[in-house]
C-alpha positions as YAML, in Angstrom:
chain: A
units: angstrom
residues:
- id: 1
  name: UNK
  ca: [0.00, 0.00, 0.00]
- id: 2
  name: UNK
  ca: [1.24, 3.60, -0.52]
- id: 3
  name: UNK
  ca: [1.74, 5.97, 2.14]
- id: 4
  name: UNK
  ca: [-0.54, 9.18, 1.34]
- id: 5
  name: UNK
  ca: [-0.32, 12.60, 1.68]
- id: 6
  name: UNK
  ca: [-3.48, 15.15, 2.10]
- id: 7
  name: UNK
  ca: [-3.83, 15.26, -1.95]
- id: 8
  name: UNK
  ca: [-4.49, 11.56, -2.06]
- id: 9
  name: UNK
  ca: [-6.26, 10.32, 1.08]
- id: 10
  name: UNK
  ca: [-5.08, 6.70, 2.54]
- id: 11
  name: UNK
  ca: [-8.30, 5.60, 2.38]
- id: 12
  name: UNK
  ca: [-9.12, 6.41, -1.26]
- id: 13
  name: UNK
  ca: [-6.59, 4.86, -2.53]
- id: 14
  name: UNK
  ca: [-4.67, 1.83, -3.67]
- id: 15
  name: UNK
  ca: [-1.52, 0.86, -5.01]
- id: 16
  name: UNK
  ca: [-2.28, 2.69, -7.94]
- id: 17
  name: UNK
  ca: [0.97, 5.28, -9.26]
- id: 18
  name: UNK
  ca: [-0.38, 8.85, -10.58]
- id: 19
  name: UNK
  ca: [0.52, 9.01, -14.01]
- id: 20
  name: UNK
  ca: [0.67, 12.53, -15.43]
- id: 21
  name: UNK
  ca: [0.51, 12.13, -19.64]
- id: 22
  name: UNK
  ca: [0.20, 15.99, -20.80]
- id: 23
  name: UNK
  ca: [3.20, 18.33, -18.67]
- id: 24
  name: UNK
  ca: [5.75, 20.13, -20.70]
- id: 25
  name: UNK
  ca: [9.54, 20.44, -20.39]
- id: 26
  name: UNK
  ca: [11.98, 22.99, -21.88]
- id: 27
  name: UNK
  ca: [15.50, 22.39, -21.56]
- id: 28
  name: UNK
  ca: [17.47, 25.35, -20.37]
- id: 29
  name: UNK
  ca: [19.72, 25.70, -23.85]
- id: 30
  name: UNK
  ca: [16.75, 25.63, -25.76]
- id: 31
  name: UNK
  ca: [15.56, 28.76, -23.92]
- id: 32
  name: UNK
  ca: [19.09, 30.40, -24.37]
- id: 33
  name: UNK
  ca: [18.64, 29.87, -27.71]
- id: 34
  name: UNK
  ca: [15.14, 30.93, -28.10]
- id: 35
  name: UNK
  ca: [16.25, 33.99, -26.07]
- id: 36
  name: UNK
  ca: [19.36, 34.62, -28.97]
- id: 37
  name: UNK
  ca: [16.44, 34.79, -31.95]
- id: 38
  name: UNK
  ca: [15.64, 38.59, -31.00]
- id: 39
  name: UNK
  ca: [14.05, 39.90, -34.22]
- id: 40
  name: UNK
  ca: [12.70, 36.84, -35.51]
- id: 41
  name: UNK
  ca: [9.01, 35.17, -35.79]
- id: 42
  name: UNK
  ca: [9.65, 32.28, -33.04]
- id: 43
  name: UNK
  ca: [11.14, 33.57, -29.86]
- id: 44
  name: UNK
  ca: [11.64, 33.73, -26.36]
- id: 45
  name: UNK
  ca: [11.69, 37.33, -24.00]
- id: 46
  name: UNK
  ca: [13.36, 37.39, -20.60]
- id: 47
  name: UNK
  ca: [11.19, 39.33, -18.11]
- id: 48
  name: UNK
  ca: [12.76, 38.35, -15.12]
- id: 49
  name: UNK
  ca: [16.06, 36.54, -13.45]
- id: 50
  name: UNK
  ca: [14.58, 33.44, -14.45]
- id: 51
  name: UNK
  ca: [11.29, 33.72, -16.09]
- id: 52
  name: UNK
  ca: [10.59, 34.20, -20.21]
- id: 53
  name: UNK
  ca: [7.46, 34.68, -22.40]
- id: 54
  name: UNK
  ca: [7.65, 32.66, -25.58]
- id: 55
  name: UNK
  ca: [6.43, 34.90, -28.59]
- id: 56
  name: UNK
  ca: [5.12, 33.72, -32.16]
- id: 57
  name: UNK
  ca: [4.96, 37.37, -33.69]
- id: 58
  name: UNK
  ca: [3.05, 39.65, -31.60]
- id: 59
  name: UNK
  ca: [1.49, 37.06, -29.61]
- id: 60
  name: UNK
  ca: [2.66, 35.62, -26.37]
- id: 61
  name: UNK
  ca: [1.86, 31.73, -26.74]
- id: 62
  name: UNK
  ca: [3.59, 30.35, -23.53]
- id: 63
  name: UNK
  ca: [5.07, 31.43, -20.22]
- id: 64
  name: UNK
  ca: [8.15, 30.19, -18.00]
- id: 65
  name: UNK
  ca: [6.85, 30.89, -14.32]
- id: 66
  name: UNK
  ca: [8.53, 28.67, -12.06]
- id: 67
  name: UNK
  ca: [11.82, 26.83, -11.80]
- id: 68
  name: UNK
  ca: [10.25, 23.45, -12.46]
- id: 69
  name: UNK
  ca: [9.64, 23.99, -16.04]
- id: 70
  name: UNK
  ca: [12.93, 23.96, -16.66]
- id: 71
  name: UNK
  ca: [15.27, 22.44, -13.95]
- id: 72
  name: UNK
  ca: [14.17, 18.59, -13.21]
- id: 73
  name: UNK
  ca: [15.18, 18.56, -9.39]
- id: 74
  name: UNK
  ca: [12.46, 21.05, -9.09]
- id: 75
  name: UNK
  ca: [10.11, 19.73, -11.23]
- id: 76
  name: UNK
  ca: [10.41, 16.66, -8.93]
- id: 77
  name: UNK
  ca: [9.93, 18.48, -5.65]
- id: 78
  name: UNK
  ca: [6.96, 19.62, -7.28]
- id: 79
  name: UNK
  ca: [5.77, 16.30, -7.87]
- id: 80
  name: UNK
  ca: [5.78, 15.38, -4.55]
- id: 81
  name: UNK
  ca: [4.43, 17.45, -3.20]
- id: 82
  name: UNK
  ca: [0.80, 17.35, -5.60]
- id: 83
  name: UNK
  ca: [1.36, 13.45, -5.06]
- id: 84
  name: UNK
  ca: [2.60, 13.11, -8.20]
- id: 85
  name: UNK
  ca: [4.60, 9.66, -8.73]
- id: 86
  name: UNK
  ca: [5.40, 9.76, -13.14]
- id: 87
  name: UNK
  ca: [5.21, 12.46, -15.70]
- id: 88
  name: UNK
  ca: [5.55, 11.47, -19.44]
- id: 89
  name: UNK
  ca: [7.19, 14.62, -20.69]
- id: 90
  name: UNK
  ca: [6.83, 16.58, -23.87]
- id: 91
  name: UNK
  ca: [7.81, 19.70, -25.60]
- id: 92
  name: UNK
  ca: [5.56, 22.17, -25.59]
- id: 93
  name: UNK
  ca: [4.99, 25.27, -28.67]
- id: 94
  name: UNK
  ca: [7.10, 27.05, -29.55]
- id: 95
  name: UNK
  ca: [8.45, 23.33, -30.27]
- id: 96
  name: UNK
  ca: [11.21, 22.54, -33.06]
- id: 97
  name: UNK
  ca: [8.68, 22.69, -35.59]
- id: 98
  name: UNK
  ca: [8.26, 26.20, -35.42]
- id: 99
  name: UNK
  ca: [11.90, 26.76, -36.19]
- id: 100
  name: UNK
  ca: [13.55, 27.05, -39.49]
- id: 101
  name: UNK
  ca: [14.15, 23.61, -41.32]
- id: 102
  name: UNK
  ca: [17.51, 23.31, -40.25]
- id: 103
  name: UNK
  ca: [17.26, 24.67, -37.08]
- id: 104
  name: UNK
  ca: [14.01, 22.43, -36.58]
- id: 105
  name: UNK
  ca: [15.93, 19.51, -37.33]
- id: 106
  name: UNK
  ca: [18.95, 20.40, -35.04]
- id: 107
  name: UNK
  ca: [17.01, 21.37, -31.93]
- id: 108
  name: UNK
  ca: [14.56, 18.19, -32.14]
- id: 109
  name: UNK
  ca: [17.79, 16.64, -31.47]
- id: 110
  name: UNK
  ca: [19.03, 18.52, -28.22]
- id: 111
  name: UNK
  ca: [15.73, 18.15, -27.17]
- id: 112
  name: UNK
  ca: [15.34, 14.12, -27.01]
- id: 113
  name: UNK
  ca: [19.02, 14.21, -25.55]
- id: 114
  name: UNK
  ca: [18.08, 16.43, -23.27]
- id: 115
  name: UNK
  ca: [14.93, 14.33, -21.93]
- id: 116
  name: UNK
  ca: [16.85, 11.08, -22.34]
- id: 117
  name: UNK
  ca: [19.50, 12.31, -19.91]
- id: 118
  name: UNK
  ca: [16.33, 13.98, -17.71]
- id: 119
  name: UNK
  ca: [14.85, 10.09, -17.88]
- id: 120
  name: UNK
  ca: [18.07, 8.38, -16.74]
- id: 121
  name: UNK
  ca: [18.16, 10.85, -14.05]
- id: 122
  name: UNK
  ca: [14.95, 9.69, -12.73]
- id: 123
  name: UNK
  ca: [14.12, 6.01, -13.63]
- id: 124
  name: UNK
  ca: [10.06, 5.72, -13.26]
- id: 125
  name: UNK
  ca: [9.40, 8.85, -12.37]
- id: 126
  name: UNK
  ca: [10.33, 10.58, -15.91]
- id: 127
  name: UNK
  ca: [9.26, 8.82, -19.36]
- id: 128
  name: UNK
  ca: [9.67, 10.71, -22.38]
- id: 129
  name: UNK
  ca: [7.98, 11.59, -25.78]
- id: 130
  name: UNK
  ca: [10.08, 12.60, -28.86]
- id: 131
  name: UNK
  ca: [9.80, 16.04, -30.45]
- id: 132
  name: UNK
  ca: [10.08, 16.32, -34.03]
- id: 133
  name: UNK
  ca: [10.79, 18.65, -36.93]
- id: 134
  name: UNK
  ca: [7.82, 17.98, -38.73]
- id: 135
  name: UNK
  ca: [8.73, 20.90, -41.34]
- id: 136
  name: UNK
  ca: [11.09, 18.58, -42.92]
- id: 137
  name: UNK
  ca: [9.16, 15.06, -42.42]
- id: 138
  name: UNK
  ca: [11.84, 12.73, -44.39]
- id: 139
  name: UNK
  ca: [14.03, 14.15, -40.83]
- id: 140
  name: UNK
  ca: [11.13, 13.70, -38.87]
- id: 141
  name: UNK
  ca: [10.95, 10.01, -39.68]
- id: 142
  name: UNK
  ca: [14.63, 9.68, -38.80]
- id: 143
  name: UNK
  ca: [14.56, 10.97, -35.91]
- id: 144
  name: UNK
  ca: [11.55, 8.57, -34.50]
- id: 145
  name: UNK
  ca: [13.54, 5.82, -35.83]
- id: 146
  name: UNK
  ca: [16.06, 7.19, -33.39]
- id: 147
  name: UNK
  ca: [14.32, 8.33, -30.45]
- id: 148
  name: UNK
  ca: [12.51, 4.60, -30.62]
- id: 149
  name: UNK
  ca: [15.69, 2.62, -31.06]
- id: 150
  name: UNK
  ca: [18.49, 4.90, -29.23]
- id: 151
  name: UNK
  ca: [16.25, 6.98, -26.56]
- id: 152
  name: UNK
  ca: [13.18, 4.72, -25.32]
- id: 153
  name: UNK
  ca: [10.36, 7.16, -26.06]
- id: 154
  name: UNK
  ca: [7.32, 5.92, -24.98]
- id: 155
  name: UNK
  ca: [5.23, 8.23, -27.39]
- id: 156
  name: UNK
  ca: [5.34, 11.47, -29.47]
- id: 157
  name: UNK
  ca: [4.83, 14.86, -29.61]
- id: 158
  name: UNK
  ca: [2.37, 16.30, -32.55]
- id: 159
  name: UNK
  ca: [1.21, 19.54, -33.56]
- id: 160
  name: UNK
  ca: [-2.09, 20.48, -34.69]
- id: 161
  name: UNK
  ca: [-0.84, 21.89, -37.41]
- id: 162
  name: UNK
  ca: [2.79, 22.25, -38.65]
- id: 163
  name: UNK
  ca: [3.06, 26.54, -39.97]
- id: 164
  name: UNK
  ca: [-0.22, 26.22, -41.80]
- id: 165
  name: UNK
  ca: [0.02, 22.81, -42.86]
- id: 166
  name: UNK
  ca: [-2.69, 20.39, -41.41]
- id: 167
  name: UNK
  ca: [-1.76, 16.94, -40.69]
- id: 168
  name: UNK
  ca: [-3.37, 15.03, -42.41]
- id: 169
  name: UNK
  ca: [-1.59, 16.49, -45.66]
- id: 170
  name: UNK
  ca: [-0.34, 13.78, -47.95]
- id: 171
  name: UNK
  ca: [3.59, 15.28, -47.33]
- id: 172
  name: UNK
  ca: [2.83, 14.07, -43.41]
- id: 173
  name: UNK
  ca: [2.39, 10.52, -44.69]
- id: 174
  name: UNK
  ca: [5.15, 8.70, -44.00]
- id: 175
  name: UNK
  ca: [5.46, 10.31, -40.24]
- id: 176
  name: UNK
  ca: [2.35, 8.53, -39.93]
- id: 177
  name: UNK
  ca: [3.32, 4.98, -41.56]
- id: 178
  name: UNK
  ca: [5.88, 5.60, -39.02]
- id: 179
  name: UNK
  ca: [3.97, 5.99, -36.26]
- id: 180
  name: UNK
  ca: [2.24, 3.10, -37.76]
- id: 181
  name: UNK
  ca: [5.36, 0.58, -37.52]
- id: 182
  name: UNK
  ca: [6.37, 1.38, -34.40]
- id: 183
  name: UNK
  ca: [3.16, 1.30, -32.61]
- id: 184
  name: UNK
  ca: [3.67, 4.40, -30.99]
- id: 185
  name: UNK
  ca: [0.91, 6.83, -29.35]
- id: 186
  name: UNK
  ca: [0.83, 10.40, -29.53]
- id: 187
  name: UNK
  ca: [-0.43, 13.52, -27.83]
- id: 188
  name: UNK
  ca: [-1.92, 15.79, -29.88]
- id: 189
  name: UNK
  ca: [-1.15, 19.12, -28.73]
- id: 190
  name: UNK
  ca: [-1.84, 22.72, -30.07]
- id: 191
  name: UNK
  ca: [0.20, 25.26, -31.58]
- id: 192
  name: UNK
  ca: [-0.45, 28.67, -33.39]
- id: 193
  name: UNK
  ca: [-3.80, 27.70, -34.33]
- id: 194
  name: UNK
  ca: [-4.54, 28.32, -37.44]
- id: 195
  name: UNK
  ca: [-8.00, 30.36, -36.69]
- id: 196
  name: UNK
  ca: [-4.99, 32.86, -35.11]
- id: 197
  name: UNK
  ca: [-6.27, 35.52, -37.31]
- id: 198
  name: UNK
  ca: [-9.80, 35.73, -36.19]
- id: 199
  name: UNK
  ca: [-8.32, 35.03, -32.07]
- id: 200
  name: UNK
  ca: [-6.02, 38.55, -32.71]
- id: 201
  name: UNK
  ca: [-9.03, 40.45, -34.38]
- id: 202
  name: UNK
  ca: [-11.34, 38.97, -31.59]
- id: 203
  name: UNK
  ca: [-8.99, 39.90, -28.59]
- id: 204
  name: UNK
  ca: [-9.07, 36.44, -27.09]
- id: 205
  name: UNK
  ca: [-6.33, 34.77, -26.21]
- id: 206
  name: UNK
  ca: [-5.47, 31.63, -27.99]
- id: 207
  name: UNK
  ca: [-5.72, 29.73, -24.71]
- id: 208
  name: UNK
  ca: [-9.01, 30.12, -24.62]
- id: 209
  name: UNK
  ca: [-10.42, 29.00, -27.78]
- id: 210
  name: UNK
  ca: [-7.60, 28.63, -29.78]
- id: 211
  name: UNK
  ca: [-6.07, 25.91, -28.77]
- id: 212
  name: UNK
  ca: [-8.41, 24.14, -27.98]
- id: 213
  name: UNK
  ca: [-10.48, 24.72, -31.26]
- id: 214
  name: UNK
  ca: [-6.98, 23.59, -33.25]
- id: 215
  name: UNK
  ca: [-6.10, 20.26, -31.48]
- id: 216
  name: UNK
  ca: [-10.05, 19.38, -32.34]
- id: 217
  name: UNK
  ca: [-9.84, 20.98, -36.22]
- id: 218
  name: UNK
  ca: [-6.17, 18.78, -36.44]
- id: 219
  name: UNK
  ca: [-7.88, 14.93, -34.71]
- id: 220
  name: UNK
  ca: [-11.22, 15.27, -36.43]
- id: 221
  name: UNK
  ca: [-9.56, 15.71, -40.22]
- id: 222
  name: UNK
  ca: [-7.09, 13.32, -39.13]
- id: 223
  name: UNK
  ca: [-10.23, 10.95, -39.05]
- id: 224
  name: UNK
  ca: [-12.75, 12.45, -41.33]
- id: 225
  name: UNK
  ca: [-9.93, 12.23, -43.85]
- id: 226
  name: UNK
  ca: [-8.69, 8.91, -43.53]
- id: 227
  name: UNK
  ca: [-5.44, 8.80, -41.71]
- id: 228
  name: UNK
  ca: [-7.10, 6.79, -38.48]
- id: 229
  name: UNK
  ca: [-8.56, 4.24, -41.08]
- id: 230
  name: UNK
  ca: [-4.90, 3.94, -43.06]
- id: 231
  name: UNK
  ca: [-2.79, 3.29, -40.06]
- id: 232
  name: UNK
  ca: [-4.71, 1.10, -37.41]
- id: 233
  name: UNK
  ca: [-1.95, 1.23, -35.18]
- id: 234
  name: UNK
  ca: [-2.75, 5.00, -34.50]
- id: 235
  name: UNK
  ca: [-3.77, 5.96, -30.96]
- id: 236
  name: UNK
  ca: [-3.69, 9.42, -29.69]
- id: 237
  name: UNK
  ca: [-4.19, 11.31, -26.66]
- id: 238
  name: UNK
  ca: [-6.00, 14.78, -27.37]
- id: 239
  name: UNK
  ca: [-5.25, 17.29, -24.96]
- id: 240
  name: UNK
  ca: [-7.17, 20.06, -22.90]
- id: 241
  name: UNK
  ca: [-10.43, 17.32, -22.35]
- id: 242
  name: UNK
  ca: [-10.37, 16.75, -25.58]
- id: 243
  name: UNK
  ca: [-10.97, 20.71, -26.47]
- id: 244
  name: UNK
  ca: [-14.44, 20.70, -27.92]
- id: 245
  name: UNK
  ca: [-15.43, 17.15, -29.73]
- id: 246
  name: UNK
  ca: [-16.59, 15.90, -26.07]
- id: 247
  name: UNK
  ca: [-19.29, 18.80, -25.76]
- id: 248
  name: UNK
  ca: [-20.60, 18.98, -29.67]
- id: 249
  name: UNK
  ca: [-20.63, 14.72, -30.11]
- id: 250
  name: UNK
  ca: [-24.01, 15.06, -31.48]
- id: 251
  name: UNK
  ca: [-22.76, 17.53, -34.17]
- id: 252
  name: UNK
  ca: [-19.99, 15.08, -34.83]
- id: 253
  name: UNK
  ca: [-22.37, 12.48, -35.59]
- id: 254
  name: UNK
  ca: [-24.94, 14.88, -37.97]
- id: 255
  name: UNK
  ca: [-22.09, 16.17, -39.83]
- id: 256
  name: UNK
  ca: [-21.03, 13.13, -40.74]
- id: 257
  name: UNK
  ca: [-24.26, 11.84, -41.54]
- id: 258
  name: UNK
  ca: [-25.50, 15.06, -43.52]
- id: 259
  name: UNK
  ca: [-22.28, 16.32, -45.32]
- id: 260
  name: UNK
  ca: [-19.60, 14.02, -45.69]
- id: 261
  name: UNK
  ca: [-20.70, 12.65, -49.32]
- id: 262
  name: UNK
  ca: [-20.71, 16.50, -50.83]
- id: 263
  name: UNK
  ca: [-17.47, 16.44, -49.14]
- id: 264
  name: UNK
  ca: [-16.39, 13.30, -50.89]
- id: 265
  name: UNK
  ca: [-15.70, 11.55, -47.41]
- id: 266
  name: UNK
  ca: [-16.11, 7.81, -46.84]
- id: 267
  name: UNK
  ca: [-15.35, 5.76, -44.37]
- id: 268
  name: UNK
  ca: [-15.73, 2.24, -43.40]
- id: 269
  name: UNK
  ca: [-16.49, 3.23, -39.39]
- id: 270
  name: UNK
  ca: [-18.56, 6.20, -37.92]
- id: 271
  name: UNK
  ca: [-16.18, 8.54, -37.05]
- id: 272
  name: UNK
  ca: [-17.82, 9.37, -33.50]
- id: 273
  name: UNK
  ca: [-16.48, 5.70, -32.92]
- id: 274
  name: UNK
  ca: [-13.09, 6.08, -33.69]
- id: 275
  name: UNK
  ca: [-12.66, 8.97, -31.67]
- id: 276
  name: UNK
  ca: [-13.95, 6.86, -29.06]
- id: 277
  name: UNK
  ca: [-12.12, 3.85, -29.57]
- id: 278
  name: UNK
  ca: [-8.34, 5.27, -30.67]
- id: 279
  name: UNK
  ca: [-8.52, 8.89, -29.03]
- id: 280
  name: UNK
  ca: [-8.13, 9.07, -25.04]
- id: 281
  name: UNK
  ca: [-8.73, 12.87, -23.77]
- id: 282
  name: UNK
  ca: [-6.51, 13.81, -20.76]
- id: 283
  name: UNK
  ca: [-8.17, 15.96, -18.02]
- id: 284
  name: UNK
  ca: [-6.79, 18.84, -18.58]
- id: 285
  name: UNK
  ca: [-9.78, 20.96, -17.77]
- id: 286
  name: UNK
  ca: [-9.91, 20.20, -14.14]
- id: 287
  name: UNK
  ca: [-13.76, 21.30, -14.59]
- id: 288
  name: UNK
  ca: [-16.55, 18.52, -13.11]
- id: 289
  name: UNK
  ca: [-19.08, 18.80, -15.45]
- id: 290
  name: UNK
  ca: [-16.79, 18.53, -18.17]
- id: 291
  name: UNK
  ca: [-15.11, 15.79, -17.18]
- id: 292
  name: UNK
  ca: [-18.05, 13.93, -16.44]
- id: 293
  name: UNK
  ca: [-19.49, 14.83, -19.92]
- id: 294
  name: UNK
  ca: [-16.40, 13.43, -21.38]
- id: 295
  name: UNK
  ca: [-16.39, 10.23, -19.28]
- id: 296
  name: UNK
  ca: [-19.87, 9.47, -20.29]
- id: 297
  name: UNK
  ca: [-18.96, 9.60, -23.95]
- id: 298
  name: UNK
  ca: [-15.92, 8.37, -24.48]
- id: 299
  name: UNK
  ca: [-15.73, 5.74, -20.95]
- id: 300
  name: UNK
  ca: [-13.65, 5.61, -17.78]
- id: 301
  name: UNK
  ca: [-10.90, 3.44, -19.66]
- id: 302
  name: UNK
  ca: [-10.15, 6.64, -22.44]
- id: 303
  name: UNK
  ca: [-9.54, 9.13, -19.75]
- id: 304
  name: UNK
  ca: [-5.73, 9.91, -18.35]
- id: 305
  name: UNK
  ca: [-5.00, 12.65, -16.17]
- id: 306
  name: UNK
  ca: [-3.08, 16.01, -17.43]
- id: 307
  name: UNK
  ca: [-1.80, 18.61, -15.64]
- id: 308
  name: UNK
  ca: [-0.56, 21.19, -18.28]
- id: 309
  name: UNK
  ca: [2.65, 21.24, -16.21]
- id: 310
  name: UNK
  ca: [4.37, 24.57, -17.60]
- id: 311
  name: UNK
  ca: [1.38, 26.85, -18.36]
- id: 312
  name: UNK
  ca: [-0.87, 29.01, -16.99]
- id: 313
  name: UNK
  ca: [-4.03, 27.15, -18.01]
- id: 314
  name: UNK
  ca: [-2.51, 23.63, -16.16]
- id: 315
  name: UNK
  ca: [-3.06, 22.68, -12.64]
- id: 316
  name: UNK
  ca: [-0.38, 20.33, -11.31]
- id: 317
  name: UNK
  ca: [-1.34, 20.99, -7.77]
- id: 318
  name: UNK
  ca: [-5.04, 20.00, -8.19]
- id: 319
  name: UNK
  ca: [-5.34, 17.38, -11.04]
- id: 320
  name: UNK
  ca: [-5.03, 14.64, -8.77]
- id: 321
  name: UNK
  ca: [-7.95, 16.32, -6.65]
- id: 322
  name: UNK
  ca: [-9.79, 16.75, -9.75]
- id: 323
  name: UNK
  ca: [-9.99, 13.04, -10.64]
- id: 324
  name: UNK
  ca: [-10.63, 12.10, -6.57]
- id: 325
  name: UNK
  ca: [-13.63, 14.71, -7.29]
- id: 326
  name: UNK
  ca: [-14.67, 13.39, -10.15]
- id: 327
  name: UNK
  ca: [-14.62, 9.57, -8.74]
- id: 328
  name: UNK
  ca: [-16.99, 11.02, -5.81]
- id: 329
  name: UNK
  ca: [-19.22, 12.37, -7.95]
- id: 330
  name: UNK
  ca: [-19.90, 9.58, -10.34]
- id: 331
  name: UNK
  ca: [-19.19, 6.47, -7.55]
- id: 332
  name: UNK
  ca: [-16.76, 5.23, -9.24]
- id: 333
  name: UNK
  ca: [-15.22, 1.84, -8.29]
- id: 334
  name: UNK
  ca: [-11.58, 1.86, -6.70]
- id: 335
  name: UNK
  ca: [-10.63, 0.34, -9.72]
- id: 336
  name: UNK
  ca: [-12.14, 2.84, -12.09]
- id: 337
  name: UNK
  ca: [-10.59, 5.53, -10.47]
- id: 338
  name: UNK
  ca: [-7.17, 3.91, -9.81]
- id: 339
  name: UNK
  ca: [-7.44, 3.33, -14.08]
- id: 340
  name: UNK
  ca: [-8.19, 7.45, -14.19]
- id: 341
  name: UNK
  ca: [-5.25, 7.66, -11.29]
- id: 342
  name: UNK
  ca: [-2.73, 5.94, -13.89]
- id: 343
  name: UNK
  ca: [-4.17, 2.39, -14.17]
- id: 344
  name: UNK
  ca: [-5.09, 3.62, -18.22]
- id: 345
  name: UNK
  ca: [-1.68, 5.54, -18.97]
- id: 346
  name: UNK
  ca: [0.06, 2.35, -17.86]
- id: 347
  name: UNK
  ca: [-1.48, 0.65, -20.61]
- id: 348
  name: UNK
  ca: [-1.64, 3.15, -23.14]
- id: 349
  name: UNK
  ca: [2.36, 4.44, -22.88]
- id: 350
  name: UNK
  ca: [3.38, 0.36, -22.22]
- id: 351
  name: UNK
  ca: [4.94, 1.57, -18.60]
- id: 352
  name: UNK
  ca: [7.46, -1.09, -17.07]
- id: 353
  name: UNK
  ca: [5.97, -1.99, -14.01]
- id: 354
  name: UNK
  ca: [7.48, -0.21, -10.77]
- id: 355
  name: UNK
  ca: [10.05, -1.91, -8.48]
- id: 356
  name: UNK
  ca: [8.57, -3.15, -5.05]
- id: 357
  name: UNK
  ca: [8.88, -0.97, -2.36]
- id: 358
  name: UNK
  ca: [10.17, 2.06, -4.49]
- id: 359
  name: UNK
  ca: [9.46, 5.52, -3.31]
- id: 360
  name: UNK
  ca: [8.24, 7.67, -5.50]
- id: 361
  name: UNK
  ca: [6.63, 11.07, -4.95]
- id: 362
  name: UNK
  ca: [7.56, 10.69, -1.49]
- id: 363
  name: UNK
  ca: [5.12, 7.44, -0.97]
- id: 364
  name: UNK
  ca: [6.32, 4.03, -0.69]
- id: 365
  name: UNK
  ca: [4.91, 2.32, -3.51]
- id: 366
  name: UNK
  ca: [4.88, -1.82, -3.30]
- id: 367
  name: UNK
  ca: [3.87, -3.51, -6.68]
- id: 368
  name: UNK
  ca: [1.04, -4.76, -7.36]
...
């Protein structure tokens, strides 16, 4: 049994690790470098002794508020102290793909070093997804192949879109037969969304609606269009609750139904399944009735927690509450909720299991 603190009470829970599958990292030379790019699109500003906006033009996109976002003893303290046992880490935007082609390329590359080296630091309590430079997909590719065979990511870091592109563009095919052959899942995370024109003239920041609207534009043409069907192996984690498709399903379904042949769609499975069968929204919303909406579409086994770990719109310190809450309020078996706790990320990311008597966000964990 696991020794718990006030975030997870003793008598809530099991043995049950917290598994954390949407937090972002940014290694400190990749901010030094972002910092150097003064002038250009895809930057980083300084605005205190250690604190930075990150800029795509005029438009701050992501801040650097606390040590843990980029120092990993930190980020561990952190950890414990929300009851946190394992993060799988990603790169957040502005991510290589951003970048110029050959700077995209290079810093992909210091970037899965640079959470290799954070992984080895921290067996089982840091597990890693690869970032890639999606601008120049022929690298991309190569670099997977790496970051599978060399590194040990246990999933990958997309975009919603890559500069314009969407994803499911023909050019982005052979990421995805990739993805296909090495069985590999992937968070779906936004970037500059591509409705960034109408967030500027609206004055609403793209955290708001944005983002979320983007991640849900880039996994719903990723389906409507075919990509889910072509590559079977596919399985993604959409981030932010799954930013809108949870709350619009029947929409899903009528569009589908009353549009998709004067589109020239077809498809041998409903697309409201797929999502629900091969897409697995974290809960990074931290909002009840949201969650529960989500849960009651897409099912207690396709929901992982997310804390947004390194931005303003995350909650590292209450996710774990969140899910407790959410357990309460629908009954949920132990199990059920110890498969919300980490019991489904386990499964989804192929997590070795943890030694026996292991501590790990200060908690003695014994397997199970």
């Amino acid at each position: 049994m696991k020794e718990y603190n006030a975030t997870l009470p003793k008598e809530s829970v099991m043995v049950q690790r917290t598994v954390d599958v949407h937090n972002h990292f940014y290694p400190r030379e990749y901010i030094d470098y972002l910092e150097s790019r003064q002038g250009r699109w895809c930057r980083a500003i300084k605005t205190g002794e250690n604190s930075y906006v990150m800029k795509a033009g005029d438009v701050i996109v992501a801040h650097i508020d606390r040590p843990g976002h980029y120092d990993m003893d930190a980020r561990i303290r952190d950890l414990d102290a929300a009851g946190m046992d394992t993060q799988v880490i990603s790169k957040t935007v502005p991510g290589p793909e951003l970048l110029e082609p050959e700077a995209g390329v290079y810093w992909a590359k210091k970037i899965n070093d640079h959470f290799a080296e954070e992984a080895a630091k921290y067996p089982h309590r840091i597990f890693t997804m690869a970032a890639l430079p999606y601008q120049n997909p022929e690298e991309a590719c190569k670099e997977l192949e790496r970051c599978h065979k060399e590194l040990g990511v246990k999933g990958i870091q997309m975009f919603s879109n890559c500069q314009g592109d969407v994803m499911f563009d023909p050019k982005f095919d052979e990421v995805f037969a990739t993805i296909n052959k090495l069985k590999l899942p992937v968070l779906m995370h936004p970037t500059v969304p591509l409705t960034a024109a109408a967030m500027d003239k609206s004055r609403i920041p793209y955290q708001l609606y944005g983002y979320t609207v983007d991640s849900t534009l880039a996994v719903i043409s990723l389906i409507f269009n075919g990509v889910f069907e072509k590559y079977p192996n596919l399985r993604m984690i959409h981030s932010h609750l799954g930013g809108i498709a949870p709350y619009l399903v029947r929409r899903l379904k009528d569009s589908w139904k009353g549009y998709s042949k004067e589109w020239g769609l077809e498809l041998s499975q409903n697309p409201e399944q797929t999502y629900r069968e091969r897409v697995w929204p974290d809960t990074t919303s931290f909002y009840l009735p949201a969650m529960k909406c989500a849960m009651e579409w897409v099912g207690v086994e396709h929901l992982m927690i997310g804390t947004d770990y390194a931005h303003r719109v995350g909650d590292p310190e209450g996710a774990i509450k969140s899910i407790m809450d959410l357990a309460d309020e629908t009954k949920l078996s132990d199990k059920d909720r110890n498969l919300l706790l980490g019991g489904n990320a386990e499964k989804f990311f192929g997590l070795p299991e943890m030694p026996q008597n292991m501590v790990l966000g200060g908690r003695k964990v014994e397997a199970a």
